[in-house]
KOLLUM-626476 format. One record per residue: residue number from 0; residue in one letter; x, z negated, y negated of N, C-alpha, C, O in turn. Coordinates in Angstrom, 1 decimal, always signed. Layout:
N
ATOM, n, res, n.x, n.z, n.y, ca.x, ca.z, ca.y, c.x, c.z, c.y, o.x, o.z, o.y
ATOM, NUM, a, X, Z, Y, X, Z, Y, X, Z, Y, X, Z, Y
...
***
This chain:
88
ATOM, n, res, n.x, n.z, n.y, ca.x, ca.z, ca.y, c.x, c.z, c.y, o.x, o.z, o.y
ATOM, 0, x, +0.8, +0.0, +1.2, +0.0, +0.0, +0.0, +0.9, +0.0, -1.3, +0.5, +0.6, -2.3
ATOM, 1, x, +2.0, -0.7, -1.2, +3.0, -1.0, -2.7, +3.2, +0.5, -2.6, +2.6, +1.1, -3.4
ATOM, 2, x, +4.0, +1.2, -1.7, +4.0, +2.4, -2.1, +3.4, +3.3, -2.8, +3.9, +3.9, -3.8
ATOM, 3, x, +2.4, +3.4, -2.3, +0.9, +4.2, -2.8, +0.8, +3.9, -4.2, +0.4, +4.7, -5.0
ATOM, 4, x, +1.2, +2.6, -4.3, +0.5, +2.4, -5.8, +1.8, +2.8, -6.8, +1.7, +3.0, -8.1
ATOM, 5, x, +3.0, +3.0, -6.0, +4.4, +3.2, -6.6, +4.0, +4.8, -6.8, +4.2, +5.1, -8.0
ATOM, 6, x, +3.5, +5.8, -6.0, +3.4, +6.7, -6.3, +2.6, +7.2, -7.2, +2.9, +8.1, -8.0
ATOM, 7, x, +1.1, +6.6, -7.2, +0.0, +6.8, -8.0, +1.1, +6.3, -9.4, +1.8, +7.2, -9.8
ATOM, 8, x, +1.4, +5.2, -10.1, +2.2, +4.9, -11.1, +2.7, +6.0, -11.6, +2.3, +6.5, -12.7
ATOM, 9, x, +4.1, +6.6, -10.5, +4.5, +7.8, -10.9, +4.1, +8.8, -11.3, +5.0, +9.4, -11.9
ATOM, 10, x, +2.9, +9.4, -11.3, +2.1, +10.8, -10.6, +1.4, +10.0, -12.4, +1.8, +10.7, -13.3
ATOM, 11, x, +0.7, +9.1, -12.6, +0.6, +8.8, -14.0, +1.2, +9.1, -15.1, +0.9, +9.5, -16.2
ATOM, 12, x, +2.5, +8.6, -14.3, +3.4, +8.7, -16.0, +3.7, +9.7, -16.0, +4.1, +10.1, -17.1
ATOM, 13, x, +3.8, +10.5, -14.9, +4.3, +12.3, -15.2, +3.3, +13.0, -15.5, +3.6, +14.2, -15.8
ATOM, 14, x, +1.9, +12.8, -15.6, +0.5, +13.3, -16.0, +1.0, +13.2, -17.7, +1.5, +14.1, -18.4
ATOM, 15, x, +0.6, +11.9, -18.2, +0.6, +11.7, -19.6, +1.9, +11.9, -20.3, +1.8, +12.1, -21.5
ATOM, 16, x, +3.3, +11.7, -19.7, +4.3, +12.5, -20.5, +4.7, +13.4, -19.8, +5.9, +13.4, -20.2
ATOM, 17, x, +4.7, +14.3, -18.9, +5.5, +15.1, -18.0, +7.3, +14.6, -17.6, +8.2, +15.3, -17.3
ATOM, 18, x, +7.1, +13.4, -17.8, +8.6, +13.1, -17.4, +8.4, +13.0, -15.4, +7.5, +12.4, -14.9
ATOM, 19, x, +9.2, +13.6, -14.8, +9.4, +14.0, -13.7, +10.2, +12.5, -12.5, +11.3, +12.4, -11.8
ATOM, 20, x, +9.4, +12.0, -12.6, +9.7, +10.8, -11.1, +10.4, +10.3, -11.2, +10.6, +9.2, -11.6
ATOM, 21, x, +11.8, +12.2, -10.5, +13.0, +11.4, -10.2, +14.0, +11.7, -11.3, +15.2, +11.7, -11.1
ATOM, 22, x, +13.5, +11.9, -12.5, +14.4, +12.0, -13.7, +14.5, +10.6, -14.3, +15.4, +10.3, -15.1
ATOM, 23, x, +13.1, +9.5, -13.9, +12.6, +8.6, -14.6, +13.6, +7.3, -13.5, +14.1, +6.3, -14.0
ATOM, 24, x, +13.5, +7.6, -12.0, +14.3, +7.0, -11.6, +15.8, +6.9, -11.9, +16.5, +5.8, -12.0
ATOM, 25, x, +16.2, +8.4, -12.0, +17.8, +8.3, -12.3, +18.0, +7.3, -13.7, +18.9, +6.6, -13.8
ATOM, 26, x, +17.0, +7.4, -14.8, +17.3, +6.7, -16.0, +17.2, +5.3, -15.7, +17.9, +4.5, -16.4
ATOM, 27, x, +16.4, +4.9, -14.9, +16.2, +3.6, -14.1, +17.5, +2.7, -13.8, +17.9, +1.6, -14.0
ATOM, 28, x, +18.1, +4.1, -12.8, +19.3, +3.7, -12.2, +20.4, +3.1, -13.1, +21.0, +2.0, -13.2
ATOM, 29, x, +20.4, +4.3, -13.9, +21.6, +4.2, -15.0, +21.5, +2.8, -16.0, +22.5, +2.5, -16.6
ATOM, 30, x, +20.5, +2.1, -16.1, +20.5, +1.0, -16.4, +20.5, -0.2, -15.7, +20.7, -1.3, -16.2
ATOM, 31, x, +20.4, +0.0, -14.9, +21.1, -1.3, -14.1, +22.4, -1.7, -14.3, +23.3, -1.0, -14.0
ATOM, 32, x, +22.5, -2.6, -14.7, +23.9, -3.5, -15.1, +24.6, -3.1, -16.4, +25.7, -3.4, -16.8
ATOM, 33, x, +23.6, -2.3, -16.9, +24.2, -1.9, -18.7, +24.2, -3.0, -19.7, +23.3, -3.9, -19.9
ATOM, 34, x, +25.1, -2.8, -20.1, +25.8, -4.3, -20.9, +24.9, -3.4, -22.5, +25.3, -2.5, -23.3
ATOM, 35, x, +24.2, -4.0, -22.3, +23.0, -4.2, -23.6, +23.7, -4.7, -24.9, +23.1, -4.3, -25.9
ATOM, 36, x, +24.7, -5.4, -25.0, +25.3, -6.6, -26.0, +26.6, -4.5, -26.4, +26.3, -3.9, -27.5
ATOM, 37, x, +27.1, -4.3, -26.0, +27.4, -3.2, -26.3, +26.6, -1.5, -27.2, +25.9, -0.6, -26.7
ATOM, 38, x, +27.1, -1.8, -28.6, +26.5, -0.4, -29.6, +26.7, +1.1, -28.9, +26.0, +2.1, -29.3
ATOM, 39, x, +27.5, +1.2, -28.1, +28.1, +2.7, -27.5, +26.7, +2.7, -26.5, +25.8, +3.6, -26.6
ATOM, 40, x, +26.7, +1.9, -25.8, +25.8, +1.8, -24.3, +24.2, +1.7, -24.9, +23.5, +2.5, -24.5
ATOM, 41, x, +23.8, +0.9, -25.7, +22.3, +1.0, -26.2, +22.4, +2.5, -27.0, +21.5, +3.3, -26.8
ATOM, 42, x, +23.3, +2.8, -27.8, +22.9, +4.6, -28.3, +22.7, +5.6, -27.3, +21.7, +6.3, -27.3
ATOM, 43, x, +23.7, +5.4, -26.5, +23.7, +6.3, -24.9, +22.3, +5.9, -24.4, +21.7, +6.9, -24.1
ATOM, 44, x, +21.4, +4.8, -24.1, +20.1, +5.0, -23.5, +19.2, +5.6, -24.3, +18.4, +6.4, -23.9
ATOM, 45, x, +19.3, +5.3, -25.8, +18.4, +5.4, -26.7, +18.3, +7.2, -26.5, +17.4, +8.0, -26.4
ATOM, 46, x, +19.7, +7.3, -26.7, +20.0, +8.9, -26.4, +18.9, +10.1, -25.3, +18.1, +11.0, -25.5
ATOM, 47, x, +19.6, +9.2, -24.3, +18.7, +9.5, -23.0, +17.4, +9.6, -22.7, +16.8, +10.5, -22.2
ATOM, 48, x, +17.1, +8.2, -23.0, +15.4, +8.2, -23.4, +14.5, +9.3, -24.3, +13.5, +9.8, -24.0
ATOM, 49, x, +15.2, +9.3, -25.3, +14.7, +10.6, -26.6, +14.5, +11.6, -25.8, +13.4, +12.1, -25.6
ATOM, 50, x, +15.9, +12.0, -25.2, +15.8, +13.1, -24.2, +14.7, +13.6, -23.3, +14.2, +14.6, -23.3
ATOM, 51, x, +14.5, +12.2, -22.2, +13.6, +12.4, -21.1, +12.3, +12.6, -21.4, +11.5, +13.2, -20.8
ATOM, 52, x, +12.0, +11.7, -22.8, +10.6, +11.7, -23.3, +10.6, +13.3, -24.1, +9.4, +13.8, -24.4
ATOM, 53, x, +11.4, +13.8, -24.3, +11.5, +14.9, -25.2, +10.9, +14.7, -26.8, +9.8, +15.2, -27.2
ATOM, 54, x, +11.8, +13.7, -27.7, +11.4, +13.2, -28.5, +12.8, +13.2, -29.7, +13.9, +13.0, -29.3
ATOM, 55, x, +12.6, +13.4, -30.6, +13.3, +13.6, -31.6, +13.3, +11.7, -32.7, +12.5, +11.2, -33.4
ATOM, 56, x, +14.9, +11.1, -32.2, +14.9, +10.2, -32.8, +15.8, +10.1, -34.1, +16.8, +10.7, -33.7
ATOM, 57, x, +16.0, +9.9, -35.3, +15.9, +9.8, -36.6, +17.3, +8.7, -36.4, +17.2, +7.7, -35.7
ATOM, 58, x, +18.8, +9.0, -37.3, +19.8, +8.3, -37.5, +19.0, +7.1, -37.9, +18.9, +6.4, -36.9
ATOM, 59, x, +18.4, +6.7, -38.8, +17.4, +5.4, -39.2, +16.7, +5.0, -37.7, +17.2, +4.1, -37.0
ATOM, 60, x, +15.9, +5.5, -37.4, +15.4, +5.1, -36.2, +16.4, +4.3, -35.0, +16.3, +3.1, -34.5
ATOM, 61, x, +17.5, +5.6, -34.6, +18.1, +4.9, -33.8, +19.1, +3.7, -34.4, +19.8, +3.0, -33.8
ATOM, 62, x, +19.0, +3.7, -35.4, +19.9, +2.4, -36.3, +19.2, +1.2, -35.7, +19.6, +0.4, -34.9
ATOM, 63, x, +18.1, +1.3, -36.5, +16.8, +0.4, -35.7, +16.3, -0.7, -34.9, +15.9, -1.8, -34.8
ATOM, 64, x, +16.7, +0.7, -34.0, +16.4, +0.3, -32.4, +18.1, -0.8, -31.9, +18.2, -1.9, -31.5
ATOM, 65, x, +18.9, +0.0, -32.1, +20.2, -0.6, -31.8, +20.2, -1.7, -32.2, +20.6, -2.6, -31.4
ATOM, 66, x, +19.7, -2.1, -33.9, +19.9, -3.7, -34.3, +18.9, -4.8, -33.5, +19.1, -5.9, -33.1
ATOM, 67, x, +17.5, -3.8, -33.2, +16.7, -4.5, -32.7, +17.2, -5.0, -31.2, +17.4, -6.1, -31.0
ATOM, 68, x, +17.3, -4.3, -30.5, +17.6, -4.2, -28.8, +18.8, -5.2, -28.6, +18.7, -6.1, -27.8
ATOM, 69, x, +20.3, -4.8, -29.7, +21.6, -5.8, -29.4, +20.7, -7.5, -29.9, +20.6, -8.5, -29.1
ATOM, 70, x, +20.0, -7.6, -31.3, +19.8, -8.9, -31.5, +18.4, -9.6, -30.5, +18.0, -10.8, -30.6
ATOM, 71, x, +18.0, -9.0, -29.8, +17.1, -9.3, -28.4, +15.5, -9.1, -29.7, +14.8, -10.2, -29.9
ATOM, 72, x, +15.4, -8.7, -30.0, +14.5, -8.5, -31.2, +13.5, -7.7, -30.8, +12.8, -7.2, -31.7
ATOM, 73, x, +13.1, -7.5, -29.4, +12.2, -6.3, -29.0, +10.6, -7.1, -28.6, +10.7, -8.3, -28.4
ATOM, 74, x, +9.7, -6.6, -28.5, +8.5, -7.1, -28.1, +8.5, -7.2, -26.7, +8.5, -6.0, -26.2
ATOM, 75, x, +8.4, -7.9, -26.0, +7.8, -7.5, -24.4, +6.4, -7.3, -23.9, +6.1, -7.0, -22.8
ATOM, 76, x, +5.8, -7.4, -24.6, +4.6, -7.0, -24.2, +4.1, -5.8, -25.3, +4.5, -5.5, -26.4
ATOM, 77, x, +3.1, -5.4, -24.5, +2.4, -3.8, -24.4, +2.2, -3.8, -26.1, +2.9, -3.2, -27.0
ATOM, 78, x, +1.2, -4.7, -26.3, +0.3, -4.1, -27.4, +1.2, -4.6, -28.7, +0.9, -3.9, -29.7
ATOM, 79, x, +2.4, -5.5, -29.0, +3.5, -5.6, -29.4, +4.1, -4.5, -29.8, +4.2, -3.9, -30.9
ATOM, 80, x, +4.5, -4.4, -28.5, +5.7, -3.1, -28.2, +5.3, -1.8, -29.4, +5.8, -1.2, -30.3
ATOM, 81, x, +3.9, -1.9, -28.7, +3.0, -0.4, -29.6, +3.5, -0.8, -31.2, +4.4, -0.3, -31.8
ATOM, 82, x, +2.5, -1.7, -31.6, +2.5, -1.9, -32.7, +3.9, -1.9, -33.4, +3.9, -1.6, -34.6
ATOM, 83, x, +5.4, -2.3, -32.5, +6.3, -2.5, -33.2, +6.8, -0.9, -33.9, +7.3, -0.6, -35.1
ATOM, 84, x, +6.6, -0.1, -32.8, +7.2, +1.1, -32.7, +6.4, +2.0, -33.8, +6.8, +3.1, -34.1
ATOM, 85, x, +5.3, +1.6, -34.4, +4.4, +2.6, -34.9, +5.1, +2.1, -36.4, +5.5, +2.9, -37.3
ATOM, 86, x, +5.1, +1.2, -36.4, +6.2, +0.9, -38.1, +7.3, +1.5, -38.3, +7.5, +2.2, -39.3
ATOM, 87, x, +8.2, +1.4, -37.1, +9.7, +2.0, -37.4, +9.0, +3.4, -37.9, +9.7, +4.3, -38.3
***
């Protein structure tokens, strides 16, 4: 059943952005054990993310995100998260 619901998940998120599974796993991957407290390493996902989402991020924007992300400054929850990102 976790499966199933692992796939249905997937098969969602590739409906509503066309980001592809195993493109979303490999970005998955690549963060595992990424030293977050590092400027080079948060630009590099921020990078990647823009990418996979096919999204155009702004020198301001990713400035941003970097100060927010290294100073733990991010929302964890959903309706947060939303709201934080619709400001930037």
């Amino acid at each position: 059943m976790k499966h199933q619901q692992q796939h249905s998940l997937f098969d969602q998120i590739e409906k509503n952005t066309s980001v592809k599974p195993d493109d979303l796993l490999k970005l998955v991957e690549s963060l595992n054990g990424a030293d977050f407290k590092d400027e080079n390493t948060v630009r590099k996902v921020i990078g990647d993310v823009a990418k996979l989402a096919g999204k155009n991020v702004s020198q301001k924007q990713e400035d941003d995100l970097v100060k927010a992300i290294m100073n733990n400054n991010v929302p964890l929850d959903l309706a947060s998260l939303s709201k934080w990102f619709q400001s930037k």
